[in-house]
C-alpha positions in Angstrom: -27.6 54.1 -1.5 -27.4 55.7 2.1 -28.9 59.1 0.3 -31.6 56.8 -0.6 -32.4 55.4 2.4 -32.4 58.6 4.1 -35.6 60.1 1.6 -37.5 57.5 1.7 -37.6 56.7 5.8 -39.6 59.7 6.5 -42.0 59.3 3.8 -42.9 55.8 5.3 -43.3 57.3 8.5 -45.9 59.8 7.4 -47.9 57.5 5.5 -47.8 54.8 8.5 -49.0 57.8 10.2 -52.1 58.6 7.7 -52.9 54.8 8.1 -54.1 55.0 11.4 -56.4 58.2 11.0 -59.9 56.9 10.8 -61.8 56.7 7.6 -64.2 59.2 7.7 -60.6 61.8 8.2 -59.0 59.8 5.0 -62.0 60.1 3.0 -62.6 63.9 3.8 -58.6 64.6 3.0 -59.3 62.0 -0.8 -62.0 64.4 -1.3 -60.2 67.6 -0.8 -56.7 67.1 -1.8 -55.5 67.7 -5.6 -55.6 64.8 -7.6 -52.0 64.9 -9.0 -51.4 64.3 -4.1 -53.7 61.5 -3.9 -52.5 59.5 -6.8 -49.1 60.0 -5.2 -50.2 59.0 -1.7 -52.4 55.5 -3.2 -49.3 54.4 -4.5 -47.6 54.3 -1.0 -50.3 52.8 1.1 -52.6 50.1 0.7 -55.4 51.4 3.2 -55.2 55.0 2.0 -55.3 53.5 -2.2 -58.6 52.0 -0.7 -60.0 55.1 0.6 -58.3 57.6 -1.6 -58.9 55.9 -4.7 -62.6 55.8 -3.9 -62.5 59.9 -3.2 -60.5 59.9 -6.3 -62.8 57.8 -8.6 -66.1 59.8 -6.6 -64.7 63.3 -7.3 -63.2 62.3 -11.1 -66.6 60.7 -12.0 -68.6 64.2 -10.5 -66.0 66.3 -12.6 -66.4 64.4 -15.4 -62.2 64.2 -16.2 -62.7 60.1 -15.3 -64.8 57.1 -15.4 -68.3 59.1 -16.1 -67.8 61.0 -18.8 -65.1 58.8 -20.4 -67.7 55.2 -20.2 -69.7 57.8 -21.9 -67.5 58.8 -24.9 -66.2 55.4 -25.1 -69.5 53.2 -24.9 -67.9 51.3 -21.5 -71.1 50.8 -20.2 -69.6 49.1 -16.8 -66.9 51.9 -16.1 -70.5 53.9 -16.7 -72.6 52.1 -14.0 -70.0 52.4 -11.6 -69.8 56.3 -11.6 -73.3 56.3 -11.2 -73.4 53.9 -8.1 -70.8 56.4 -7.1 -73.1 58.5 -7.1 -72.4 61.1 -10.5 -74.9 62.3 -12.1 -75.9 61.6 -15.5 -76.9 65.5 -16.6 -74.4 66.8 -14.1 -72.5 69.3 -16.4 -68.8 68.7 -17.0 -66.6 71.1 -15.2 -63.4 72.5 -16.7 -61.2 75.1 -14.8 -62.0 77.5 -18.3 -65.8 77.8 -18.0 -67.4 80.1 -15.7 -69.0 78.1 -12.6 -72.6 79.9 -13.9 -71.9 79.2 -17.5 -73.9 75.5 -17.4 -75.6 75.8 -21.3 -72.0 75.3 -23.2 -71.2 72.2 -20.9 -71.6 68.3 -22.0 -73.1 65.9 -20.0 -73.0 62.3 -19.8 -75.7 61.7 -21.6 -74.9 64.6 -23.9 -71.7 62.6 -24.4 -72.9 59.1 -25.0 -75.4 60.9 -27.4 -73.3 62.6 -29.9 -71.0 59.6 -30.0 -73.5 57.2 -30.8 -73.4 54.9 -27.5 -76.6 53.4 -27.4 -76.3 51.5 -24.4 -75.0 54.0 -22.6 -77.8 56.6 -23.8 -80.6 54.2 -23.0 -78.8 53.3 -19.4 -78.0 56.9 -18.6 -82.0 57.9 -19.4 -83.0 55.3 -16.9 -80.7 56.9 -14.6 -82.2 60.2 -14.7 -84.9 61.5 -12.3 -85.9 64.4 -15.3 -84.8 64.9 -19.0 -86.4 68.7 -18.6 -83.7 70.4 -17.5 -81.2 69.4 -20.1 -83.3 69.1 -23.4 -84.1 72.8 -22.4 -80.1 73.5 -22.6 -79.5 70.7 -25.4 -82.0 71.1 -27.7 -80.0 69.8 -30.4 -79.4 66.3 -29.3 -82.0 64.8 -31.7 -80.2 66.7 -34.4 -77.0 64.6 -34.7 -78.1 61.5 -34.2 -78.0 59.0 -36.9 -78.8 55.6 -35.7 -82.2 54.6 -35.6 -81.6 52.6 -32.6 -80.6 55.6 -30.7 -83.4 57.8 -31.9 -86.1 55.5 -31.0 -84.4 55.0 -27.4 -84.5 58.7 -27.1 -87.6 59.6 -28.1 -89.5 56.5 -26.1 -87.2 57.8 -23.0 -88.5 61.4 -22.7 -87.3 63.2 -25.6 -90.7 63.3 -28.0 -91.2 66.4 -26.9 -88.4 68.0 -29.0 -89.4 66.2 -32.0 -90.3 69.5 -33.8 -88.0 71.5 -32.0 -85.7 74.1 -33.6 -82.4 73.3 -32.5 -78.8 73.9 -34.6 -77.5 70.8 -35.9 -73.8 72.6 -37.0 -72.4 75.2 -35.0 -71.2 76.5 -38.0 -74.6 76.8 -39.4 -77.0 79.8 -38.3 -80.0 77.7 -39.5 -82.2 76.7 -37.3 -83.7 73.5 -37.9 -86.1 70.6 -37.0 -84.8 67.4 -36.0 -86.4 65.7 -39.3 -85.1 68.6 -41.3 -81.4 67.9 -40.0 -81.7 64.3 -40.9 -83.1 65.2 -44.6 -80.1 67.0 -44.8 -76.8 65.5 -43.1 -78.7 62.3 -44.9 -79.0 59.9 -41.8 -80.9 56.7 -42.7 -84.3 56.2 -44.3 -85.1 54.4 -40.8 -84.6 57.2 -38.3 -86.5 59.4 -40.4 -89.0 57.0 -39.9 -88.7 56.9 -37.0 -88.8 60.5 -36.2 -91.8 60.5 -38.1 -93.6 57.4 -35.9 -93.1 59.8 -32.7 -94.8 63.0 -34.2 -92.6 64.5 -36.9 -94.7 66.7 -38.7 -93.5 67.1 -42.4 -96.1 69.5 -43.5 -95.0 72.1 -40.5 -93.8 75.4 -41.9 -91.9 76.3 -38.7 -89.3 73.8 -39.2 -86.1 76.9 -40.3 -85.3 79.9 -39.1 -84.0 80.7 -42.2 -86.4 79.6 -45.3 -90.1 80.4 -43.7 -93.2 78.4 -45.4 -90.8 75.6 -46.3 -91.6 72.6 -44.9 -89.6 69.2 -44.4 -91.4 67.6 -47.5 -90.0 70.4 -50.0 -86.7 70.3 -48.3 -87.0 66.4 -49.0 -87.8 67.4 -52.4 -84.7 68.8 -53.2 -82.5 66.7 -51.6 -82.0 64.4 -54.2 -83.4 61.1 -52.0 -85.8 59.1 -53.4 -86.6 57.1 -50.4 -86.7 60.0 -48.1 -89.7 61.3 -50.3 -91.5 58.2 -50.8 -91.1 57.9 -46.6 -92.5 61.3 -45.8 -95.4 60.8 -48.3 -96.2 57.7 -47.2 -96.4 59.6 -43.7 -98.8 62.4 -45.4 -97.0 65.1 -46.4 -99.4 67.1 -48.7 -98.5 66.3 -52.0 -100.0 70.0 -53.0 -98.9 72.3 -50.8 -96.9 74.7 -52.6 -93.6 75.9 -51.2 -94.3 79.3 -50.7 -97.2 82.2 -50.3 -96.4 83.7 -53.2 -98.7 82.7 -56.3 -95.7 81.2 -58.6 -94.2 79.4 -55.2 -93.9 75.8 -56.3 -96.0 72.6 -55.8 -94.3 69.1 -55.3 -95.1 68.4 -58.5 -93.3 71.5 -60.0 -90.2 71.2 -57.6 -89.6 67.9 -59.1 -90.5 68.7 -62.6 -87.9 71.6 -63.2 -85.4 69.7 -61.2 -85.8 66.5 -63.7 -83.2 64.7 -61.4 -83.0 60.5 -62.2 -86.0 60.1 -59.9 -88.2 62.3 -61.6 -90.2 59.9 -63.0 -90.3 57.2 -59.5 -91.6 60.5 -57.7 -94.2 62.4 -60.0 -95.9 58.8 -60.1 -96.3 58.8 -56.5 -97.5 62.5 -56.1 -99.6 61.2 -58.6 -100.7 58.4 -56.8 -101.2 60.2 -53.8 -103.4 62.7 -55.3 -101.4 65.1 -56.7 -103.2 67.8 -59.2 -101.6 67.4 -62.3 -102.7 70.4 -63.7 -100.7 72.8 -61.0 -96.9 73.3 -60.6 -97.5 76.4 -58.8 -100.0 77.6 -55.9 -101.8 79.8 -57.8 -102.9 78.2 -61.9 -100.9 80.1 -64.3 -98.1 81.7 -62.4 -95.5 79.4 -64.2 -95.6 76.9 -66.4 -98.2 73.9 -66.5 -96.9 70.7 -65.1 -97.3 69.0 -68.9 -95.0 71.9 -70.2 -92.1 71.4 -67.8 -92.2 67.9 -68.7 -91.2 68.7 -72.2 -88.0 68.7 -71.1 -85.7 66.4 -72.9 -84.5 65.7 -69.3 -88.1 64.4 -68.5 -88.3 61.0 -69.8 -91.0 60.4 -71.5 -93.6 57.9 -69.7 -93.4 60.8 -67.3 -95.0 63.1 -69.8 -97.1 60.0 -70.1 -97.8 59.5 -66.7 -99.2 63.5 -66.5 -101.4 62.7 -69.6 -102.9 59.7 -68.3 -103.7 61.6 -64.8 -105.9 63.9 -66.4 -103.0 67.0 -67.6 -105.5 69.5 -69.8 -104.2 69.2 -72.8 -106.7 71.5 -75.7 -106.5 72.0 -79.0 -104.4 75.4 -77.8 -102.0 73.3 -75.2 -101.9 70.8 -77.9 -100.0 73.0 -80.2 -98.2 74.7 -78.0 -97.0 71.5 -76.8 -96.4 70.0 -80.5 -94.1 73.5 -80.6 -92.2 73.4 -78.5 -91.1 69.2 -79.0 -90.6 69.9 -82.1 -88.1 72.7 -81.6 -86.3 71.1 -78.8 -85.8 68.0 -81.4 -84.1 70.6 -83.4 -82.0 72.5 -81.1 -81.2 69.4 -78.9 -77.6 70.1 -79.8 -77.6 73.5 -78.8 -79.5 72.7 -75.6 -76.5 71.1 -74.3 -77.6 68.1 -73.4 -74.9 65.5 -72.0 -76.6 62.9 -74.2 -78.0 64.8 -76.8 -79.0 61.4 -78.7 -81.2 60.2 -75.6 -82.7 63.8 -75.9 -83.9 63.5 -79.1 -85.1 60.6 -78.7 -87.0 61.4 -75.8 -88.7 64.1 -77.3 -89.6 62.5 -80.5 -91.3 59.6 -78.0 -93.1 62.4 -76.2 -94.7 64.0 -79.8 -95.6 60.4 -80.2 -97.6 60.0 -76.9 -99.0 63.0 -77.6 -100.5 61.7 -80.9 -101.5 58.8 -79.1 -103.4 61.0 -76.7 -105.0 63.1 -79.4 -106.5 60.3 -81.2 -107.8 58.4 -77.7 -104.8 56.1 -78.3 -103.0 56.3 -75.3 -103.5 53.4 -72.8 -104.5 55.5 -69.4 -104.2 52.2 -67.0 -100.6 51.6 -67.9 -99.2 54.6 -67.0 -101.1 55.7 -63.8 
C-alpha cells in the first residue's frame, strides 16, 4: 500500500502542475505530444481531458486514424460534422506512417471513404463541405466506378462529379481495363436505376472511347452481351444506335447480329425492340454480306420462332433464292436436331418445324405483318 502511495504522489503533483499552465501552452503540448501521452494525461486531469482531448480529437480527425475518417466508413454522420467543425478536411488525404509524405494519389479521403462504402449522407454532407471536387476527381477518378446506389450516384453527379461521367477510370485494381463509369455498371451489374441515372447526366452509350482494352466497342454492345434485358431496353431507350456495328471491320457485328448468334432467353424481347427502334433487318454485320443475313441466324433452333417472324414481318429479304436456302437449312436442322445437341431437342424441333411454317405463310402473303411487328 505504502509502495502505492509513494508512485502515485508525484504523478499528482505534476499534473496539478500542468493544470495551471495556460491554455494556449496545454493546447500547443495536446497538439504535439504522441497520442498513446495525451490519452494517459486526460485520464488524470479534468482541465487538461478538456484541452487535450480537443488536440486529440483535432489532430485524430486531420490524420484520419479517428472521428473523420471513421464517421466516414461507418455512415456516423454526427461524429462526421464534428471533425469538420474541428476543422478536417473532407479531401484531406489520410496519412499513415507507411506512405511517403509526397505520395498523396494512393491515399483515401473522407469523401473517398464515405463513397466506396456507400454512406450517402455522409457523401452528400462531405460534398457540401468542400470548397472544390477538382483536385480529388483528378486523383480518384474511379469513384463513379463502384458506386451502386442510385441515390449516391445522383448526389454525386448533381454535386460536381458530371464531369467524369465518361471518364476512364479502373473499377478493380485487379483489372487492367480501363473503363467508363456506365461501362463498369453494365458489368459489376449495379441497378437498372443508376444506369439511368448515369445516363440522365450525360452518359454517352454510343462513345467508342469507353475501354482501354476492346477499342470501337461501345457501352450498348457491351450491354449486349451482358445478358440484361433491362439494361438494353434502358440504353436504347436513351439512343444507343441500334445499327452501329461493333467493330470497323466489314463482318464486325450489328445489334441485331450480337443478339442473334447469342440466342440468349431474351432474344426475342430485344430483336423486337431493335426492331422497333429502327433496326435494319436485313444487316447483322457492318458491311451486307460479310456473315450471315439476320433471317439465317434466326434459323437457329435456339431462336424461337415469332422471332424469325418478327424479322419477316420487318421487311427480312426473303427471294425465291433465300427462300430455299432457308427451307434448307430448317429442314436439315429438323433432321439433325439430335445431333445438334440441343438441351431440349423436342422444343428444337418443334421450333423449326413452326419456323418452315411461317415461312410458308410468308410465301403465300399469309403471314399477318401487324402481329408480329
Amino acid at each position: 500500500m505504502g509502495r502505492t502511495r509513494v508512485e502515485t504522489e508525484p504523478q499528482s503533483r505534476g499534473f496539478r502542475f500542468m493544470d495551471d499552465l495556460p491554455y494556449e501552452i496545454l493546447n500547443e503540448i495536446g497538439l504535439h505530444l504522441p497520442a498513446k501521452d495525451t490519452l494517459s494525461i486526460i485520464r488524470c486531469s479534468r482541465r487538461c481531458a478538456a484541452i487535450f482531448g480537443w488536440s486529440l480529437y483535432h489532430l485524430d480527425s486531420l490524420n484520419g486514424h479517428q472521428a473523420l475518417i471513421w464517421g466516414a466508413r461507418t455512415g456516423r454522420l454526427s461524429a462526421v460534422k464534428m471533425a469538420i467543425a474541428h476543422g478536417a478536411g473532407p479531401l484531406s488525404p489520410v496519412i499513415y506512417p507507411d506512405y511517403d509524405a509526397e505520395a498523396t494519389l494512393q491515399r483515401e479521403t473522407a469523401l473517398s471513404v464515405a463513397i466506396e462504402n456507400n454512406k450517402i449522407e455522409v457523401a452528400r454532407y462531405l460534398l457540401k463541405a468542400c470548397h472544390s471536387i477538382e483536385n480529388v476527381w483528378a486523383e480518384k477518378s474511379y469513384l463513379l466506378h463502384s458506386v451502386k446506389c442510385p441515390k449516391l450516384m445522383e448526389a454525386l453527379l448533381a454535386g460536381g462529379f458530371s464531369n467524369g461521367v465518361n471518364t476512364l477510370g479502373q473499377p478493380d485494381t485487379w483489372n487492367n481495363d480501363d473503363v467508363t463509369p456506365l461501362v463498369a455498371a453494365i458489368e459489376q451489374k449495379h441497378p437498372v436505376s443508376t444506369i439511368r441515372t448515369l445516363l440522365k447526366f450525360g452518359a454517352d452509350p454510343n462513345s467508342k472511347n469507353v475501354s482501354s482494352m476492346r477499342p470501337n466497342v461501345s457501352a450498348f454492345h457491351i450491354g449486349l452481351w451482358s445478358d440484361q434485358a433491362p439494361v438494353v431496353k434502358t440504353l436504347i431507350e436513351h439512343n444507343a444506335d441500334v445499327n452501329e456495328a461493333d467493330g470497323p471491320e466489314p463482318w464486325s457485328k450489328t445489334p441485331l447480329g450480337t443478339v442473334l448468334q447469342q440466342a440468349r432467353s431474351f432474344c426475342d424481347e430485344i430483336v423486337a425492340l431493335l426492331l422497333r427502334h429502327g433496326a435494319d433487318p436485313n444487316l447483322s454485320t457492318r458491311e451486307p454480306g460479310a456473315g450471315a443475313n439476320p433471317i439465317m441466324l434466326a434459323t437457329s433452333p435456339d431462336v424461337l420462332p415469332k422471332t424469325f417472324a418478327r424479322l419477316l414481318a420487318k421487311g427480312a429479304h426473303v427471294d425465291e433464292k433465300v427462300q430455299f436456302e432457308l427451307e434448307q437449312v430448317l429442314r436439315s436442322t429438323k433432321s439433325d436436331v439430335l445431333r445438334w445437341g440441343s438441351t431440349f431437342p423436342g422444343q428444337a424441333w418443334r421450333n423449326t418445324d413452326h419456323k418452315l411454317q411461317i415461312l410458308r405463310q410468308h410465301s403465300e402473303g399469309l403471314l399477318e405483318q401487324t402481329h408480329w411487328i
